[in-house]
N, C-alpha and C positions, 0 to 999 in steps of 0.2 A: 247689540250691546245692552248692559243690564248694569248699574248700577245699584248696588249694597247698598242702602242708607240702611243701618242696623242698627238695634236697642238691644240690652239686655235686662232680661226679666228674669234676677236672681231669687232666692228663696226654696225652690224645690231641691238644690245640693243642700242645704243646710236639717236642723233635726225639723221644723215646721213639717218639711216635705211636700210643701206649698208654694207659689208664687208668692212674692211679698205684698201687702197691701190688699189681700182679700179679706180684713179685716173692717176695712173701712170704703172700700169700691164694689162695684161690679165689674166681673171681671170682662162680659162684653162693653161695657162702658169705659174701663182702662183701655183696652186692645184700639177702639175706636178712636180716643183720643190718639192715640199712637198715630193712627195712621191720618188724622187731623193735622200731626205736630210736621207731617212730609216722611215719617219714617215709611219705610215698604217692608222691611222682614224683623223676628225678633229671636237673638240670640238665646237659648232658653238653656241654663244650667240644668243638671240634676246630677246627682250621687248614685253610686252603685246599690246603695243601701234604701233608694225611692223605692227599688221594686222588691225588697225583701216584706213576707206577710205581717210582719209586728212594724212597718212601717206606716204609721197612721196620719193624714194629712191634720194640722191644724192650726189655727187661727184662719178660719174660714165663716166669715160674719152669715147665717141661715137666710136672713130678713131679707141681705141682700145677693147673699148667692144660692139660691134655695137648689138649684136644678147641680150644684157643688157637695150636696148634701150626702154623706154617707158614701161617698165614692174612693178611691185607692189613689194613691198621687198619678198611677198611668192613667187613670181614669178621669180624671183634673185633665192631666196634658190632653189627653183625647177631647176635651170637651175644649179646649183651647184652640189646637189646632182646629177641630173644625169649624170653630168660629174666626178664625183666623183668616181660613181659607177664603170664608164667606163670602171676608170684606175686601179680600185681594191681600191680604198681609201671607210671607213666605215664612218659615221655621226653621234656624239652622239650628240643630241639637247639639249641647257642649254638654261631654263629659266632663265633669268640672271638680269632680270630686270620689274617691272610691267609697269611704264614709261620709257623715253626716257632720264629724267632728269637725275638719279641717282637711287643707289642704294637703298632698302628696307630691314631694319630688318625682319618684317613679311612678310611672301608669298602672300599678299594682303592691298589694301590700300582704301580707298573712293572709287578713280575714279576706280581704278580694281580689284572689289571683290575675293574673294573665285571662286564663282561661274563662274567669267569669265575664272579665273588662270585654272580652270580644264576647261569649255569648249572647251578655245585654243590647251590644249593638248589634248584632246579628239580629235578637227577638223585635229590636226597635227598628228594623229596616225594611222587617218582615211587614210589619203593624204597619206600616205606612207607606209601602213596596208601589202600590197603586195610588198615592192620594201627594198628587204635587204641591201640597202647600210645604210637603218638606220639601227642601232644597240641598238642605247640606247639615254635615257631622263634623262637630270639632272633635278630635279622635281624644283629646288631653292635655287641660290646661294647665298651661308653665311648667311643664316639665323645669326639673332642677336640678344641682348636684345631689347624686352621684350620677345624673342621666349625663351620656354622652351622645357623641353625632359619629357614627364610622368608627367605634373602637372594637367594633365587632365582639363586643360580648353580651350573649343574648339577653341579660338580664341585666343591662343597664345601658346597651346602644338604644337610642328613643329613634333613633331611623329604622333601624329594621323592626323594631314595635309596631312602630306607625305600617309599616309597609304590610307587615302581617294582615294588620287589623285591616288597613284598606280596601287590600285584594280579598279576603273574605268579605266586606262588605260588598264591592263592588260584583261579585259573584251571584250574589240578591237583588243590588240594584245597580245598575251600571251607569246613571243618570244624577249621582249625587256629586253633591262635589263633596271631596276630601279632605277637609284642613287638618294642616298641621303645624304647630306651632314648634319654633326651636327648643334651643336648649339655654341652660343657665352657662355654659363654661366649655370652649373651645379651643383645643391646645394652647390653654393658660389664658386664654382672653375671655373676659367675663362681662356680663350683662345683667337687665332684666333675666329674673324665671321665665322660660320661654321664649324670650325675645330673641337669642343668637342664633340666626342662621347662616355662620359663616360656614362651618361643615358643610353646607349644601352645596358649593362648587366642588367640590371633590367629591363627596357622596351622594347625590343626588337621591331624591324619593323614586323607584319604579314601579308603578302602578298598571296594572291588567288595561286598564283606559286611563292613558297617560294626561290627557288633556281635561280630566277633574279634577287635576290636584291643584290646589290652594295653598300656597306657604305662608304664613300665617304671621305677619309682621307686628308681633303684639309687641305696643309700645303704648307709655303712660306721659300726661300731661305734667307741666310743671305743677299742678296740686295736687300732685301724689312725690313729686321728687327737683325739684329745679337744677337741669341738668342745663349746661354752662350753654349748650346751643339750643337752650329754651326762655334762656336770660339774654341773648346776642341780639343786640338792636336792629340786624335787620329779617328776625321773626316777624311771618313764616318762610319768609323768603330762604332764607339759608335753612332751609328742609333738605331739598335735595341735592 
């Protein structure tokens, strides 16, 4: 048994195309701290749009990240993960975003299809097929409306997206695990972007290697939203 303690280190979805705070760290000396603080893996966003060629990484401080210098954002993450590996810290990659701009209900848009959304996981599974500090791929954060769970239309059910993108993945690597996060709205019942998985008893995810998949319970604290069983006196106990 393996317990997750996870961190996310946002910035490379966004236009930077960086981890945040390479401005003012180093980024072996952040990572370290991490695993100082008790964390063991770190959730690592990026956008579709990190690995297009006019995508140029910056606010990345020289002085203190000299060997960061002149490098592509896959090129940053490479240099991450393998220090990462180093120290014993794990990688789960979250697609987090298709642009650079902002968030996406669906896992594809105009400018970045379907088809590109799995190729980039494909090219990134490929890249790190042999090197276990990966562990696991969030396939696509908080899906929303108009995504559904089982309504069976390919261009806006997020289960059989997910399922797609899985089985191709797991086709490269059979060793990752799979997250997948809900959806926003479930015959009329709504949540958290992301957070609903009630679809899942009647639809379930089916995976080529069924025991990767990870259902992705993404839920937020009361300082993001104070939700009436985050205010109930006998928090945390009334969790489950």
């Amino acid at each position: 048994p393996v317990r997750i303690a996870g961190i996310s280190w946002f910035g490379a979805e966004t236009s930077r195309f960086a981890p945040f705070g390479l401005d003012v760290r180093n980024y072996k000396a952040l990572l370290d701290q991490v695993l100082q603080l008790g964390y063991n893996s770190i959730r690592f966003p990026y956008s579709n749009q990190l690995f297009d060629s006019a995508s140029v990484p910056v606010g990345i401080n020289s002085t203190l990240n000299p060997d960061l210098q002149g490098l592509s954002g896959l090129q940053v993450l490479d240099a991450i993960v393998n220090y990462a590996g180093r120290i014993g810290l794990r990688i789960i990659l979250d697609r987090h975003r298709p642009d650079a701009n902002a968030q996406s209900a669906l896992w594809y848009t105009n400018a970045y299809p379907e088809s590109r959304w799995i190729s980039d996981w494909l090219m990134l599974v490929t890249r790190y097929a042999n090197n276990p500090t990966v562990v696991g791929v969030d396939l696509h954060n908080e899906p929303a409306d108009p995504a559904c769970w089982g309504c069976g239309q390919p261009t806006l059910d997020w289960s059989l997206a997910a399922q797609r993108a899985g089985n191709a993945i797991q086709a490269i690597n059979p060793n990752l695990l799979i997250v997948v996060e809900g959806v926003q709205t479930y015959n009329g019942d709504s949540y958290w972007e992301g957070g609903n998985l009630l679809g899942v008893a009647q639809f379930p995810i089916t995976l080529t290697v069924p025991n990767q998949l990870v259902y992705s319970a993404h839920d937020y604290p009361a300082s993001v939203y104070p939700q009436p069983w985050l205010r109930d006196t006998s928090f945390p106990g009334n969790l489950p």
